[in-house]
C-alpha positions as CSV (number, residue, x, y, z in Angstrom):
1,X,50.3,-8.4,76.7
2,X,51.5,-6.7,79.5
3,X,54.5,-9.1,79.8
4,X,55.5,-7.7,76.0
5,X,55.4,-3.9,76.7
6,X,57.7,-4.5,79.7
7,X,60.1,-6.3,76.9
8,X,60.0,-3.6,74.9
9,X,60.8,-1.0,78.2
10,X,63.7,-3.1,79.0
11,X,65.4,-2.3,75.1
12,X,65.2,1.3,75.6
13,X,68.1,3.3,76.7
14,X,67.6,4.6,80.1
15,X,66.3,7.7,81.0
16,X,64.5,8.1,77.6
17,X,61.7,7.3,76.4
18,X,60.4,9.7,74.5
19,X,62.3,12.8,74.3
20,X,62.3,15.6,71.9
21,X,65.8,15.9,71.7
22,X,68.8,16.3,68.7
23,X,68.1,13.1,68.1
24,X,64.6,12.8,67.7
25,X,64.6,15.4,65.4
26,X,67.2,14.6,63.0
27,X,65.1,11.6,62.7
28,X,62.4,13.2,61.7
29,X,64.1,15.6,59.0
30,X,65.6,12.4,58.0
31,X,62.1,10.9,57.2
32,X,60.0,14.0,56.3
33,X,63.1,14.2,53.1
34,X,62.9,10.7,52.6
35,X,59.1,11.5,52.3
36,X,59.1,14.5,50.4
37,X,62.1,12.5,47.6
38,X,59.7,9.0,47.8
39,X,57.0,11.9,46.5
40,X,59.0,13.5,44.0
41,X,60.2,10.4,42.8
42,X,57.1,8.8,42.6
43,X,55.3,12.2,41.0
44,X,58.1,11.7,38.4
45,X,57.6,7.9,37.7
46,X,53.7,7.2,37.9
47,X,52.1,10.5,38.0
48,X,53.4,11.4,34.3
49,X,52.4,8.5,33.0
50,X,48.9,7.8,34.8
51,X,48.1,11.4,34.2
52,X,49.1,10.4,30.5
53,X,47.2,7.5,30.5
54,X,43.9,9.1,32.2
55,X,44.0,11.7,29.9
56,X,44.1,9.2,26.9
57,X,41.1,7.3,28.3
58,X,39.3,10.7,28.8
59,X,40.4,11.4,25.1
60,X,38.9,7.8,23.8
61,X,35.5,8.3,26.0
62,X,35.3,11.7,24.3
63,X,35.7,10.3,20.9
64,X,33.2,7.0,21.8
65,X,30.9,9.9,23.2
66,X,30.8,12.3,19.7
67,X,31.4,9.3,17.6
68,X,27.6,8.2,19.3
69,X,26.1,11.1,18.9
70,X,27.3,11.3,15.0
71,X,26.0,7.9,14.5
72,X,22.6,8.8,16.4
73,X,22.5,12.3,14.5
74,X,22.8,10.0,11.4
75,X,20.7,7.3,12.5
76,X,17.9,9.7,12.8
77,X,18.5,11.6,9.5
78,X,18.4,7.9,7.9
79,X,14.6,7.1,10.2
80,X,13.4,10.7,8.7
81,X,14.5,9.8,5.5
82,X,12.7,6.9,5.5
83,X,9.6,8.1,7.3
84,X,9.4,10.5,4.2
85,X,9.8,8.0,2.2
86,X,7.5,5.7,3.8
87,X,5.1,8.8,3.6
88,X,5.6,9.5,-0.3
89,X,5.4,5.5,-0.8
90,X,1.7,5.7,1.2
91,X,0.6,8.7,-1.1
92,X,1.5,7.2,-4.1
93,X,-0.1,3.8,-3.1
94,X,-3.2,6.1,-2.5
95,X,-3.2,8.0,-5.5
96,X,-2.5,4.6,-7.6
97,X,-5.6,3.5,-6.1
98,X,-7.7,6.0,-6.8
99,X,-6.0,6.1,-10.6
100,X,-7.4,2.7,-10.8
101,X,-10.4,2.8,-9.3
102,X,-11.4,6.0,-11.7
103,X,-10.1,3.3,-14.8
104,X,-12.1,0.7,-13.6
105,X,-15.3,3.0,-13.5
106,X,-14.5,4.6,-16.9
107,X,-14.0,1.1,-18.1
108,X,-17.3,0.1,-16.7
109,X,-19.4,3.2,-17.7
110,X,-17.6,2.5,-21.5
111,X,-18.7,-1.4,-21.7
112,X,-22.3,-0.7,-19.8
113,X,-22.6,1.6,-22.6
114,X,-21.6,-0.3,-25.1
115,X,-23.9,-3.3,-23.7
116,X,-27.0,-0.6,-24.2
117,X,-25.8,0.1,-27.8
118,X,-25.9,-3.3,-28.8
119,X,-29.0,-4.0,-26.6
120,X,-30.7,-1.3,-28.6
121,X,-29.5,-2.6,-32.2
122,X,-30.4,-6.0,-31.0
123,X,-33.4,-4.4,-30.0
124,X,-34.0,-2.7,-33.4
125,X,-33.0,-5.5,-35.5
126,X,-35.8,-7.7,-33.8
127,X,-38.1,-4.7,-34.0
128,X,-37.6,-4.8,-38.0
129,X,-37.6,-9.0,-38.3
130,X,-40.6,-9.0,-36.6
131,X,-42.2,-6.5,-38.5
132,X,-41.0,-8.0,-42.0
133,X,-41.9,-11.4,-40.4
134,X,-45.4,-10.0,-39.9
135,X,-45.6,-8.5,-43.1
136,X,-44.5,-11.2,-44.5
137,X,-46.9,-13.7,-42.8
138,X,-49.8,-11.5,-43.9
139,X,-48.9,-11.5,-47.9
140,X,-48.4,-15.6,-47.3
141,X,-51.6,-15.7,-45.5
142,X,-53.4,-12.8,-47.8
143,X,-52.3,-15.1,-50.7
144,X,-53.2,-18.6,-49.2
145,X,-56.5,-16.6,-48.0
146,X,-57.0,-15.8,-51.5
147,X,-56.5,-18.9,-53.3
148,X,-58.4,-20.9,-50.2
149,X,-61.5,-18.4,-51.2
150,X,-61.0,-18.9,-55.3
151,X,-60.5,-22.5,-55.0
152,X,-63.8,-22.8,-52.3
153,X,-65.7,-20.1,-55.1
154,X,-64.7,-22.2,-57.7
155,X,-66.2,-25.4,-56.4
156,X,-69.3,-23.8,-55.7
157,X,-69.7,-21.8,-59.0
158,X,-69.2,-25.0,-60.5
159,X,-71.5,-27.1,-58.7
160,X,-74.3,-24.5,-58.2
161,X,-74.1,-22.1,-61.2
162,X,-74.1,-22.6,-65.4
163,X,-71.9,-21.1,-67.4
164,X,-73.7,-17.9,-67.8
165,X,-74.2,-17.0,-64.2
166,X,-70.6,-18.0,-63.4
167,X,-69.5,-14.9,-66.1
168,X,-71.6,-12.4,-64.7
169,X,-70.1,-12.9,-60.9
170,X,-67.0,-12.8,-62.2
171,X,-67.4,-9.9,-63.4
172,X,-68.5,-8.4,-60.4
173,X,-66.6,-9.6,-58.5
174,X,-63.8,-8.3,-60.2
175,X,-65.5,-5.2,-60.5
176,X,-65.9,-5.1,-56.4
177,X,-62.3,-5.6,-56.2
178,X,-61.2,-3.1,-58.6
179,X,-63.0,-0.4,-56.0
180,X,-61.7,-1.8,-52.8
181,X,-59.0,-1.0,-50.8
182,X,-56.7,-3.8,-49.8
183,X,-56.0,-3.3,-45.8
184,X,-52.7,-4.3,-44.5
């Protein structure tokens, strides 16, 4: 390293090496206008257009930005929407419900009292054969009763009495029965 930096001490004029001379500071004008036209120059050609360009990709993000917030500001007027539907649907399913329920127990209270009507006639109507049967079984048996004691009063009048005898109980007994009650 050392043997370079004496190389490079060798090129330089003698008696100079680093002065602040004419020289030295045309030089330096030289490259500060160089800088300050490579700046211009460049302002010109890239800072227009990336200015430009960073100002259109602020403008998209902007618009992705409210274009969000219009879709989430209508996504969640659709979700209430539906939530009040949802809600009407749920009071409606209730109140169908309860409509039905009330039907079924109207319908039930109308056929268990329809059921007791026709019980009742049921009821009645086999009150009323029974008491017809029964009736009706006591004239047959009143009858047959009747006939069993003529027939038996017969055979014993005719075995046991004469004519004579047989005329006078006859009449009494028809006399007896003319007087009497008949029970039912």
């Amino acid at each position: 390293m050392y043997n370079g930096a004496m190389i490079l001490a060798k090129s330089v004029p003698e008696g100079r090496v680093f002065a602040l001379d004419s020289q030295t500071l045309i030089s330096v004008g030289i490259q500060l206008l160089n800088g300050i036209i490579l700046a211009v120059a460049l302002g010109y050609i890239l800072y227009k257009p990336l200015k430009k360009f960073m100002q259109a990709r602020s403008d998209k993000i902007r618009e992705q930005i409210e274009s969000s917030d219009e879709k989430t500001a209508r996504a969640e007027e659709v979700t209430s929407e539906y939530e009040t539907k949802i809600k009407e649907i749920d009071k409606e399913r209730i109140q169908i419900l309860e409509n039905a329920r009330r039907q079924a127990d109207d319908e039930k209270k109308t056929i268990l009292e329809e059921a007791r009507v026709e019980a009742n006639e049921i009821k009645k109507r086999s009150a009323d054969t029974a008491v017809a049967d029964e009736k009706r079984i006591q004239e047959e048996s009143r009858q047959y009763i009747i006939e069993l004691a003529f027939a038996i009063s017969q055979i014993y009048v005719t075995q046991n009495m004469d004519q004579q005898a047989q005329e006078k109980m006859f009449n009494e007994a028809l006399a007896q029965m003319e007087g009497a009650n008949w029970q039912n």
